[in-house]
C-alpha positions, 0 to 999 in steps of 0.5 A: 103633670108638667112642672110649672116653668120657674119664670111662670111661677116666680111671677105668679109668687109675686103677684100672690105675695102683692095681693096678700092682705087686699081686702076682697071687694073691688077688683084689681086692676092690671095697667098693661100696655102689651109689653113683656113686663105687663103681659105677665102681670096680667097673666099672673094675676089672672091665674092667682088674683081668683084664687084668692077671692079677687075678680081680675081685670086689665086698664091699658093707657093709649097715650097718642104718641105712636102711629097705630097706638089706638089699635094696639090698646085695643089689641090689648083689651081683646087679649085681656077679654079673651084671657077671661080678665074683667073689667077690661078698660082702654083709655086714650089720654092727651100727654101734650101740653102737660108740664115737665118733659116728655116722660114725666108728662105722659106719667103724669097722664097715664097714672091719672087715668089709671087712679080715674078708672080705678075709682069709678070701678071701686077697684081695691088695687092697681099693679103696674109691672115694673121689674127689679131692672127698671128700678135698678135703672131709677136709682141709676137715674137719681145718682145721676140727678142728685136726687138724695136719700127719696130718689134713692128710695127708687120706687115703692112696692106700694103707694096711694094713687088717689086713695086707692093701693098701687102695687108693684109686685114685680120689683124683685122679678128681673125683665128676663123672667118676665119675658121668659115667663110670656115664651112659656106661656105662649104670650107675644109681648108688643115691645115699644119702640120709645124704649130703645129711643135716646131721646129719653134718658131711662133710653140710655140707662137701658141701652147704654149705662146699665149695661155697661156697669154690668160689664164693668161690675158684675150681672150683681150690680142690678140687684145690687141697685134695687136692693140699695133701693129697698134699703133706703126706703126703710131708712126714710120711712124712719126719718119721715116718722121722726119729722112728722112728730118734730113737724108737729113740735116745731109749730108756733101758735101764731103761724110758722115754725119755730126756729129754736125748735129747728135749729135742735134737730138733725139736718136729717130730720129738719130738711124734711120738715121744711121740704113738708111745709113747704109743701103745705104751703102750696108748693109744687112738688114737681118744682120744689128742689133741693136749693129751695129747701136749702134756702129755707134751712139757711133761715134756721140755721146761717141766719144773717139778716137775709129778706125773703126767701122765694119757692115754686108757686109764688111763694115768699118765706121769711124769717120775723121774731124766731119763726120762719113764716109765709110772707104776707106779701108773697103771690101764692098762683 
């Protein structure tokens, strides 16, 4: 018997380790657009997702934004039918009119329709085949943002896409494997031309940063990156568990925050108290910044007499008799 190719098998690891502890029921659903990174997703959770009491199938997003993309999403589906994946699904999206630019609209756009087919089919998961390189290049793309400790964080191996498990089993699979993983097994990955285009910016890290910081530093600096992501995450994850419980600590009774109870935490901690509120107000989160947040914090903690305090949606907050409150004369739209 000939031994399994080492890329075959490190992708077929990391889906089994992904889909460890997935309740069985629903399948699990594979977003593929064809390329190399999630062809051998889907491959791989083809062969692992069965022996592990999972049916498998495949969702491929068409977003209308190349010439011949209707047929390419269908020559994924043929592809996913034949390789005995089911269900298999092609949805067509509109990316135009959305807001934010062109990445973060067709995202948006994909991601909501992966969350919409998920739920109609009771699907228990959703992969996605973003590899250990595309979150070195995320991490990359938040130092240069000033994005914080969350950017850093780069991708989850796992969040919540609209109650339903959104795995990414491959981020500590490099893209050289994945495409070496689609040669051995004989697959032809559609490699998407906006990739390479510098009209993005993750384009240019690809093209050009990236890259470069591997000439300058080391093949290491990618790992690296994607490990300094994994390391900040679980920083986060204890910083947001503590302000959950100061969050909780620092309410009034007749509405706000306390800012006694503000002012005793560690900025840490009390940045994400109020990124959070502000939130609950009603704030986009999209729109929400860091001088927004420090806005607030200068009610707490560089007092000075200061009026309203202006956030994304029409929101006003003020600071009144020790808390900071909504403004009742804010126009939340």
């Amino acid at each position: 018997m000939p031994a399994l190719p080492p890329p075959v098998a490190a992708t077929r690891v990391a889906v089994r380790s992904a889909l460890t502890g997935v309740p069985v029921g629903g399948p699990v659903l594979v977003a593929c657009s064809g390329g190399a990174d999630s062809l051998a997703l889907a491959a791989a959770t083809a062969f692992v997702a069965p022996r592990l009491g999972h049916r498998a199938g495949v969702v491929t997003v068409d977003h209308d934004l190349q010439q011949g993309s209707a047929d390419r999403a269908a020559s994924v589906a043929a592809w996913a039918v034949e390789a005995g994946l089911h269900p298999v699904e092609a949805v067509r999206v509109t990316v135009a009119g959305r807001p934010g630019g062109p990445e973060a609209a067709a995202r948006a756009a994909r991601y909501e329709a992966l969350g919409a087919v998920a739920r109609r089919l009771d699907a228990v998961a959703v992969l996605t085949g973003h590899t250990r390189d595309d979150q070195a290049e995320t991490v990359l793309l938040a130092l240069a943002r000033g994005a914080g400790p969350r950017g850093l964080a780069g991708m989850p191996a796992r969040r919540d896409l609209d109650g339903v498990p959104l795995l990414r089993p491959f981020l500590g699979v490099g893209r050289d494997e994945t495409r070496a993983a689609c040669t051995a097994l004989g697959l032809v990955p559609w490699d998407d031309p906006h990739n390479t285009d510098p009209a993005y910016a993750r384009s240019r890290v690809r093209s050009a940063a990236l890259p470069a910081l591997v000439d300058a530093l080391g093949p290491a600096v990618v790992d690296n990156l994607a490990r300094t992501a994994h390391q900040v995450a679980a920083d986060n994850a204890v910083l947001d568990h503590l302000a959950e419980e100061a969050s909780a600590a620092a309410r009034s009774p007749s509405g706000g925050l306390t800012v006694d109870a503000l002012a005793a935490l560690a900025p840490a901690v009390r940045t994400r108290v109020l990124h959070a509120w502000a939130r609950e107000l009603g704030a986009p989160a999209s729109a929400l910044s860091h001088r927004h947040v420090a806005a607030l914090d200068a009610l707490v903690t560089a007092w000075r007499g200061q009026g309203v305090t202006h956030l994304p949606g029409g929101l006003g907050v003020i600071r009144r008799d020790g808390r900071i409150v909504l403004d009742e004369g804010s126009n939340p739209g």
